[in-house]
Structures are given as C-alpha cells and as structure tokens.
ZAVEX-917575 format. One record per residue (C-alpha): residue number from 1; x, y, z. Coordinates in Angstrom, 2 decimals. Layout:
<nodes>
{num->NUM px->X py->Y pz->Z}
...
</nodes>
This chain:
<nodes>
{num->1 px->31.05 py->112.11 pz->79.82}
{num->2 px->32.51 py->108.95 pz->78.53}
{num->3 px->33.14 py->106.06 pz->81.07}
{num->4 px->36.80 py->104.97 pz->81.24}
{num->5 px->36.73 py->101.45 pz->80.45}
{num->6 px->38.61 py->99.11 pz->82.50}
{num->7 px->40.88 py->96.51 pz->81.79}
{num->8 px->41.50 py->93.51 pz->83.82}
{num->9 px->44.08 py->93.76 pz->87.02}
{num->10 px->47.77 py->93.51 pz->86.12}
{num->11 px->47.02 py->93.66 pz->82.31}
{num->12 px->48.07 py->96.16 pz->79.66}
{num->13 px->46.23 py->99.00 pz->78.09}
{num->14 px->48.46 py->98.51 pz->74.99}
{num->15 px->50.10 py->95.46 pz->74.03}
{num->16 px->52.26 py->94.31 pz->70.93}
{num->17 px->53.25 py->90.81 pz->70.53}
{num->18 px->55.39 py->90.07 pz->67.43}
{num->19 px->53.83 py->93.00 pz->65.88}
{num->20 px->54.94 py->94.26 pz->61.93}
{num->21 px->53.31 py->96.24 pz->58.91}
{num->22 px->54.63 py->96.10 pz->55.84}
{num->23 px->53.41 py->97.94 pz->52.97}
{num->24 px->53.91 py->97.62 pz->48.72}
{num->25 px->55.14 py->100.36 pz->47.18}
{num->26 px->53.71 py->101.54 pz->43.58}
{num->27 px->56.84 py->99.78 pz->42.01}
{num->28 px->56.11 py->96.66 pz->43.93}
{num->29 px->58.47 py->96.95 pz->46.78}
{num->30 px->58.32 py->95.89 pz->50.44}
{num->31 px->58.20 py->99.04 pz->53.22}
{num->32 px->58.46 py->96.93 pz->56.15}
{num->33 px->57.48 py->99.95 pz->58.74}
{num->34 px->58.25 py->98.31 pz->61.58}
{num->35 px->59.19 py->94.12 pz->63.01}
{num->36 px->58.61 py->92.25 pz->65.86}
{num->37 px->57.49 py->94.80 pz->68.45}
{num->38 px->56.91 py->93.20 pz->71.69}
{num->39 px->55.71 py->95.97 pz->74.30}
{num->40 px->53.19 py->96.13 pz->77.24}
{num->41 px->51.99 py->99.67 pz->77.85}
{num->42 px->49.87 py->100.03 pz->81.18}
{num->43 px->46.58 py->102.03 pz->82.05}
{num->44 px->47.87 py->105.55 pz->82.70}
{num->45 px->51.40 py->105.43 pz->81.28}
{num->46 px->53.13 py->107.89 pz->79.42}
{num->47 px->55.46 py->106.32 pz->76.91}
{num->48 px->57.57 py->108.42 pz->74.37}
{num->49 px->58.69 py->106.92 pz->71.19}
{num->50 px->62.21 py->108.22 pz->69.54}
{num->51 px->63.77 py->107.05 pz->66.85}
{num->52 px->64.88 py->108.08 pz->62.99}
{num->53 px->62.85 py->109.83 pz->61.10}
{num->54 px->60.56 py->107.26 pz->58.70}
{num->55 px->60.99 py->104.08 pz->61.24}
{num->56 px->57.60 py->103.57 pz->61.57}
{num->57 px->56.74 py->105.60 pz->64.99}
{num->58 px->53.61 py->107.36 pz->62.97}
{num->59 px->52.86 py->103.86 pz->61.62}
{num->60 px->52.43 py->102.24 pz->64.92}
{num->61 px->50.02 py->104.77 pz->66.57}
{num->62 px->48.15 py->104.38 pz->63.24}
{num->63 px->47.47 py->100.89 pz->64.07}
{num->64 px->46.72 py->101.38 pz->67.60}
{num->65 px->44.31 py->104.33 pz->66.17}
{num->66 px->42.37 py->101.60 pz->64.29}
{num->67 px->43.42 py->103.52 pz->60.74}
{num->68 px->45.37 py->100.62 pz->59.59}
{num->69 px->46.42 py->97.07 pz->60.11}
{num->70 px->49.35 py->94.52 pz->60.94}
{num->71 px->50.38 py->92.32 pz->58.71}
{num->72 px->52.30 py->90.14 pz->61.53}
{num->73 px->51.64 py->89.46 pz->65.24}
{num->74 px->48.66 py->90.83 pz->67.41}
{num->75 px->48.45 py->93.98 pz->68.98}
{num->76 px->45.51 py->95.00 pz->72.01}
{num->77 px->44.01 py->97.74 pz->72.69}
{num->78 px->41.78 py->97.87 pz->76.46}
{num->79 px->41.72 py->93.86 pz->75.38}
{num->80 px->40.45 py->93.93 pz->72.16}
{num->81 px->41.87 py->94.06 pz->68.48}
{num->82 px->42.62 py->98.39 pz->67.77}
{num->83 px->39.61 py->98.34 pz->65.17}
{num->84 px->37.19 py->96.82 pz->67.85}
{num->85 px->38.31 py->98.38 pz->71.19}
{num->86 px->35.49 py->99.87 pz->73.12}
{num->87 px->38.10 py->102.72 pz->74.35}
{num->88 px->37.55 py->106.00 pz->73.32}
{num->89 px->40.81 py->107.16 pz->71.74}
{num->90 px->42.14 py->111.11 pz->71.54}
{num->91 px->44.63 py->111.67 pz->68.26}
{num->92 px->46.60 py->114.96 pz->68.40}
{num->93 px->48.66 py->114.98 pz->64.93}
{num->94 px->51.75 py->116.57 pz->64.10}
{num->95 px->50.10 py->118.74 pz->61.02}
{num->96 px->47.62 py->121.76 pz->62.09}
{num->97 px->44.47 py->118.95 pz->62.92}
{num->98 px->41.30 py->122.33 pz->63.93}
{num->99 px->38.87 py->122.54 pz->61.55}
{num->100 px->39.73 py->126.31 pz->59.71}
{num->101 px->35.87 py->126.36 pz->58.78}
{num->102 px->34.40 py->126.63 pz->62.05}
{num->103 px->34.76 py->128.95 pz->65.07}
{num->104 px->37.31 py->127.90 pz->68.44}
{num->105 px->34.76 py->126.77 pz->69.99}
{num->106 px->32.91 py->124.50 pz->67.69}
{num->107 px->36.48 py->122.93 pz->67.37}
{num->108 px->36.34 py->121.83 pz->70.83}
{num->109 px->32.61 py->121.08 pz->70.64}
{num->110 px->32.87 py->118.49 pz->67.43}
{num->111 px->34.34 py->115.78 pz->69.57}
{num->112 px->31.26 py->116.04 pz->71.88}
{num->113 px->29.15 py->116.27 pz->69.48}
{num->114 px->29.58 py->113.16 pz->67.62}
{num->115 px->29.67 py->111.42 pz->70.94}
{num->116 px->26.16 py->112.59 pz->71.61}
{num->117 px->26.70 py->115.23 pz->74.30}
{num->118 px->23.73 py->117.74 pz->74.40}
{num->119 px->23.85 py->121.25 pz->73.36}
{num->120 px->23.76 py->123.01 pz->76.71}
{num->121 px->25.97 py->120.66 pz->77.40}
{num->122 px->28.73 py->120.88 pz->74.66}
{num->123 px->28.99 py->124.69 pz->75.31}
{num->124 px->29.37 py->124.12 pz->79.25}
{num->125 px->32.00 py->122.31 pz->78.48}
{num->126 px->33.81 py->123.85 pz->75.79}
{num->127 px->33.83 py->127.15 pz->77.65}
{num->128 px->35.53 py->124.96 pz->80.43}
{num->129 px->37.94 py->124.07 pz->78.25}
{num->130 px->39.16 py->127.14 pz->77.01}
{num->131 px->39.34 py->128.26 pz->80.11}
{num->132 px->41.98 py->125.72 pz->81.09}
{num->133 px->43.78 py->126.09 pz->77.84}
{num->134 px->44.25 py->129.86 pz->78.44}
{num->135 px->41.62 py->130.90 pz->75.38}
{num->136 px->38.68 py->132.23 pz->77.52}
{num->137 px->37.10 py->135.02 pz->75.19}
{num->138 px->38.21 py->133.43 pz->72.25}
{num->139 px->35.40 py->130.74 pz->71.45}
{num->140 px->34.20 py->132.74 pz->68.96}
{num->141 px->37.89 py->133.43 pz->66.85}
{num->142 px->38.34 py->131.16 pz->63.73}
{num->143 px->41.61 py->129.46 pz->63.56}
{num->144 px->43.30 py->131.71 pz->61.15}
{num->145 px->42.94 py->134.67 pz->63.69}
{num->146 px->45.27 py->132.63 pz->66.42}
{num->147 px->49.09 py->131.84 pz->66.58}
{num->148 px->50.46 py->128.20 pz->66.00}
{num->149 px->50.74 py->127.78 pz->69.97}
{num->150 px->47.28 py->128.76 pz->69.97}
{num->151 px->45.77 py->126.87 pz->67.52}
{num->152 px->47.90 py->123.63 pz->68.65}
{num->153 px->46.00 py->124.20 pz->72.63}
{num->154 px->42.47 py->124.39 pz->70.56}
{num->155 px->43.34 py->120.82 pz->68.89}
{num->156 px->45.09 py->119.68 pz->72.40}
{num->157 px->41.25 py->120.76 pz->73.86}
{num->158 px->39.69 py->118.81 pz->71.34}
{num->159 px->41.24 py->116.14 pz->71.82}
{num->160 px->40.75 py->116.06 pz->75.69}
{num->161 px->37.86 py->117.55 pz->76.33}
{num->162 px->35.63 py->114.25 pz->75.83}
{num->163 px->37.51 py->112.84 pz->78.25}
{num->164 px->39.66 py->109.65 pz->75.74}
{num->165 px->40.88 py->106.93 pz->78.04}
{num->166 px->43.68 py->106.93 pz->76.02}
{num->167 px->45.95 py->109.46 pz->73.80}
{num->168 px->47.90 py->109.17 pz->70.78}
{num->169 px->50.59 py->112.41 pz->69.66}
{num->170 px->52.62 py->112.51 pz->66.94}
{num->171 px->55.14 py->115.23 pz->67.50}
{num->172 px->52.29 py->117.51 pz->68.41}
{num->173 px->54.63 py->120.57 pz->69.47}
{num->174 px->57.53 py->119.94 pz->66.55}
{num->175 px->56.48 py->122.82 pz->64.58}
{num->176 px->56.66 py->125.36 pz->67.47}
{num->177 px->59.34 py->127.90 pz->68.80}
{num->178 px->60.97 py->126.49 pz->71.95}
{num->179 px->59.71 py->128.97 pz->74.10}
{num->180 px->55.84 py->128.12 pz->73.06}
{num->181 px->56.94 py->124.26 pz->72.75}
{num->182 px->57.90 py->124.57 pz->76.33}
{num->183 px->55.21 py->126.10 pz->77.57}
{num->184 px->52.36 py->123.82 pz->75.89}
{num->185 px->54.80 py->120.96 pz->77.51}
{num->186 px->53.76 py->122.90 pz->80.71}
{num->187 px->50.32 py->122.20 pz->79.92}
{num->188 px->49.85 py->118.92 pz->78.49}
{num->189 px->51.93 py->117.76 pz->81.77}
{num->190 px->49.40 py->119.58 pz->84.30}
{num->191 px->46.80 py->118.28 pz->81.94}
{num->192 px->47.75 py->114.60 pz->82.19}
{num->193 px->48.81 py->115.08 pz->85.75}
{num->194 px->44.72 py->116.02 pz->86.53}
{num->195 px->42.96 py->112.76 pz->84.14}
{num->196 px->46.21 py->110.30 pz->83.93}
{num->197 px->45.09 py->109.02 pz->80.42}
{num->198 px->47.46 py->106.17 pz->78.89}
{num->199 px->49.77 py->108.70 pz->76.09}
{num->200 px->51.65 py->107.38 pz->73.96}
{num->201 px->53.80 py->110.49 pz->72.42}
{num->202 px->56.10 py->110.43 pz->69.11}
{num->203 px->59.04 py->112.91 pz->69.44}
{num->204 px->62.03 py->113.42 pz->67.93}
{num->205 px->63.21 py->115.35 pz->70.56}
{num->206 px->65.11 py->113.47 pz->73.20}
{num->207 px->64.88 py->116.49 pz->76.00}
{num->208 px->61.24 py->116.24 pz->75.38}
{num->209 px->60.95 py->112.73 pz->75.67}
{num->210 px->62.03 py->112.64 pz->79.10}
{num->211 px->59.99 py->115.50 pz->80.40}
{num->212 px->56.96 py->114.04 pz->79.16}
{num->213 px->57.11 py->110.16 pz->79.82}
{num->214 px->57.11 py->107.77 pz->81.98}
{num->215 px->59.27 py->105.79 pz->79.98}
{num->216 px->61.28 py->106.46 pz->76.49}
{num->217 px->61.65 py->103.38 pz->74.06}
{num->218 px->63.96 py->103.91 pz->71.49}
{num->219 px->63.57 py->102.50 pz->68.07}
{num->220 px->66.19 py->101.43 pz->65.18}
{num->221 px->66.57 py->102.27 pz->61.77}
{num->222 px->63.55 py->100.95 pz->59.53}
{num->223 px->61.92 py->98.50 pz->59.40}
{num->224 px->61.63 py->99.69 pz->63.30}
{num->225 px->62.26 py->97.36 pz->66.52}
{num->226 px->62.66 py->98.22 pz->70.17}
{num->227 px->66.03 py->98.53 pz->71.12}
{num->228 px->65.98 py->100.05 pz->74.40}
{num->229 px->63.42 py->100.76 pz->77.13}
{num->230 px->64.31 py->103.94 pz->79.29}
{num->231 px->62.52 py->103.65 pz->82.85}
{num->232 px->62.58 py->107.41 pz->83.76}
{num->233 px->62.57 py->107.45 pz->87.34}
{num->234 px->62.27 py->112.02 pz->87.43}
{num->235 px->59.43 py->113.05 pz->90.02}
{num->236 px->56.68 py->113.85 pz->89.46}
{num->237 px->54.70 py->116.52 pz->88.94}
{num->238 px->57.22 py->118.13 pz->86.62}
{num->239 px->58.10 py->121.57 pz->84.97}
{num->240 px->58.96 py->121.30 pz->81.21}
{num->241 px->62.02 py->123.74 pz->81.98}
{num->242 px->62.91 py->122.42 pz->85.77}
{num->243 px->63.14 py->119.10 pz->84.95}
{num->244 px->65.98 py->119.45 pz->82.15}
{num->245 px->68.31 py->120.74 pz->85.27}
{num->246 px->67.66 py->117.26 pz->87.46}
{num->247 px->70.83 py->116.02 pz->88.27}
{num->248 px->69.79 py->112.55 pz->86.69}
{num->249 px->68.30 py->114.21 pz->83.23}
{num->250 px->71.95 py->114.38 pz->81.76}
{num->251 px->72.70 py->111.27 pz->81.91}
{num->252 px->69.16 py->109.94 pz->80.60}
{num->253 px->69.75 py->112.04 pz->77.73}
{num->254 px->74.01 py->111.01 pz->76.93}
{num->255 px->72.09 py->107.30 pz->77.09}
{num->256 px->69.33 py->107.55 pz->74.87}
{num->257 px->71.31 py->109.83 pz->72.17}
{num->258 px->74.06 py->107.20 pz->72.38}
{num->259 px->71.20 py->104.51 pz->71.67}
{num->260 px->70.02 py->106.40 pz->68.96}
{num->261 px->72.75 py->107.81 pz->67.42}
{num->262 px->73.90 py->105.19 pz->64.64}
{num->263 px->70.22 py->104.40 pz->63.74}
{num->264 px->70.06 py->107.73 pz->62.48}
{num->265 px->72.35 py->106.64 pz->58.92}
{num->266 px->70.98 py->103.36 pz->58.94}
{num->267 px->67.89 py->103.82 pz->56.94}
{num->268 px->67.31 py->100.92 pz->54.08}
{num->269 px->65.59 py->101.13 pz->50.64}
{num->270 px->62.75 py->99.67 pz->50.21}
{num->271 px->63.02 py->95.53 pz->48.95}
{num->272 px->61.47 py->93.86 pz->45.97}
{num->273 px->58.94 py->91.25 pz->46.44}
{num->274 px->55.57 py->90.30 pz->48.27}
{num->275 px->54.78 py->91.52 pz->52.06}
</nodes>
C-alpha cells in the first residue's frame, strides 16, 4: 500500500495563489480558462466545484493532475509544484475511463500494478474491492457485459483501490439515471467516510454538491474566478437521499443557485492576441 504523505501542520493539501491558464486557439485567440484563483484546500476535504459549463472547472483539476500547466500564479500540491508532488493522485473522469480490453478485475488491478504491488497481492485486493463495490463474482465480466452504474463503480475501484491520498472527479455520475446517480453517491460517501482522502469533485449539479462536500465554491462565467465559498455545515455521515430533506439543505441550495444563476449567460468569446 502506498504511504499517505504528510504535509506540514496547519498547511494545505491544495493551494492556488493567483492561479490562471490561458490557452491559443488555432486562429490565434486567447481562452483564458480560468484567473486569479486564490484557494487553500486542506488534507481530507471534500470540495465541490459548480459553475457554467466551459469555465474552466475540468481545466483546474487538470493542472492539479500534473496534465497541464499555469500560465500565471503558483499552485501546490502536498507542497510541491502538481508535476513534482510525491502524492499519489486518483482521477475518476466524467467519460467511461475502464479499460474495454481487459476483464473487471484487471481494471481494478492496473492501478496496482504499475505501482508495483505483487501478484498475489493485486488479486487479494481487487477481489476486496469488488466486494465493497457490490461486483463480487464479476471479476471476470468485461466492461461491455455491465450497466453504466456498474462500469462507473469498476473505474470508482480503480481509482481507490491503491489507496491515492488525494482524488480528483469530474462529474463522475453526470451520465447516470438519478436513481443509480444516487445510489453510487451512497457509495462514494461511505467510501470517503472509511479513507478521508482530500476530493476535489466537479458537478454541475447543485443538490449533489452539497451532499458530497465539505464545502461548494462557486465559479463565474469564463475565464473562471471564485465567487463564493459555501461552508456546508450538514452532519456527517450522510445519505445521498436523507440529506436533501435537512432543514438547512434548502436554503444552501436557493444560495448557491442564486450565486450561480447569471454566470450561466455570461460566457465570452474567445480574444485576439498573445497569452
């Protein structure tokens, strides 16, 4: 297993100082994703992102991911630049991520594998792992034989069975019915709940956002900047379906939708000129 790696007392896991990305188009035109991003995320924190659809949300955990760089301000990652962090680092994507090649199993195994677990090893745990996901008996299934909801807990197992110390979704359940969507909430809560990994989750789904997190930031139009930072006090542990009847969740939800609401028309064109 991995060993969590430690950051100093009283500092961040994540942190974003001044951060932006731009990016040139083919016609030569500045995408600024997203603009001074100042935002401390600690060690075991769930934060949800919401905001319009292109604002840079999938750009900023692409940069914490190490897949691509700022092109203003700093941003940390367990104390170290994204690219160079020592942490091990768990990416659940939006699109159908399991390999369609390779059995259920070996899915789950291919993390451990590349991290140098031993064979006996990798099975013990895989088999584990399906076994918390619901999938016992179905190691041997290739991805085209299970549901969405299915195949979505395989990638979710993945993801967490080497243990990451932290977790990166983008809008992992946005392609589900509700009823499955709620119940792989269900588990990814119970899951987090055991390891308390730092997540940071991409949703456009403001219900979702505050079962999940421990707090909801809410970005403007592009190029993307925090404009509000939800503390959501809800207990925990939490039910995906429970928690939307809290007394407090209605009025977490009028305040955020409120926030976001005129972001949603705002979005500008692209500019001309240099990054």
């Amino acid at each position: 297993m991995t060993a969590a790696v430690q950051v100093p007392a009283g500092a961040p896991m994540i942190s974003f100082k001044g951060a932006g990305k731009s990016f040139i188009t083919k016609d030569n035109k500045v995408l600024r994703a997203f603009r001074d991003v100042d935002l401390d995320i600690a060690a075991g924190e769930f934060l949800a992102l919401v905001g319009p659809s292109g604002c840079g949300k999938s750009t900023l955990l692409n940069v914490l991911a190490g897949l691509t760089e700022i092109t203003a301000g700093e941003v940390m990652l367990g104390g170290h630049r994204p690219g160079g962090s020592k942490l091990d680092i768990g990416y659940v994507f939006q699109q159908d991520s399991v390999l369609p090649w390779i059995r259920v199993q070996a899915n789950i195994e291919l993390g451990l594998k590349l991290r140098g677990w031993p064979p006996a090893r990798r099975r013990e745990r895989a088999v584990e792992w399906l076994a918390k996901i619901g999938l016992a008996g179905f190691g041997e299934a290739f991805p085209a034989e299970l549901s969405g909801g299915m195949r979505k807990r395989v990638a979710l197992a993945a993801c967490l069975a080497y243990d990451p110390d932290v977790l990166f979704m983008d809008e992992p359940f946005g392609a589900l019915d509700a009823q499955t969507r709620i119940l792989l909430q269900d588990e990814l809560l119970r899951l987090w709940q055991e390891r308390r990994q730092t997540v940071v989750f991409v949703t456009h789904d403001i219900g979702e956002a505050i079962v999940m997190a421990d707090r909801v930031i809410v970005m403007t139009a592009r190029p993307a900047r925090i404009k509000t930072d939800y503390r959501i006090d809800l207990p925990r542990p939490r039910s995906a379906a429970e928690t939307r009847f809290h007394p407090k969740f209605d009025g977490l939800y009028r305040a955020i939708w409120d926030d976001l609401r005129p972001e949603l028309a705002a979005q500008p064109t692209p500019e001309r000129g240099a990054a």
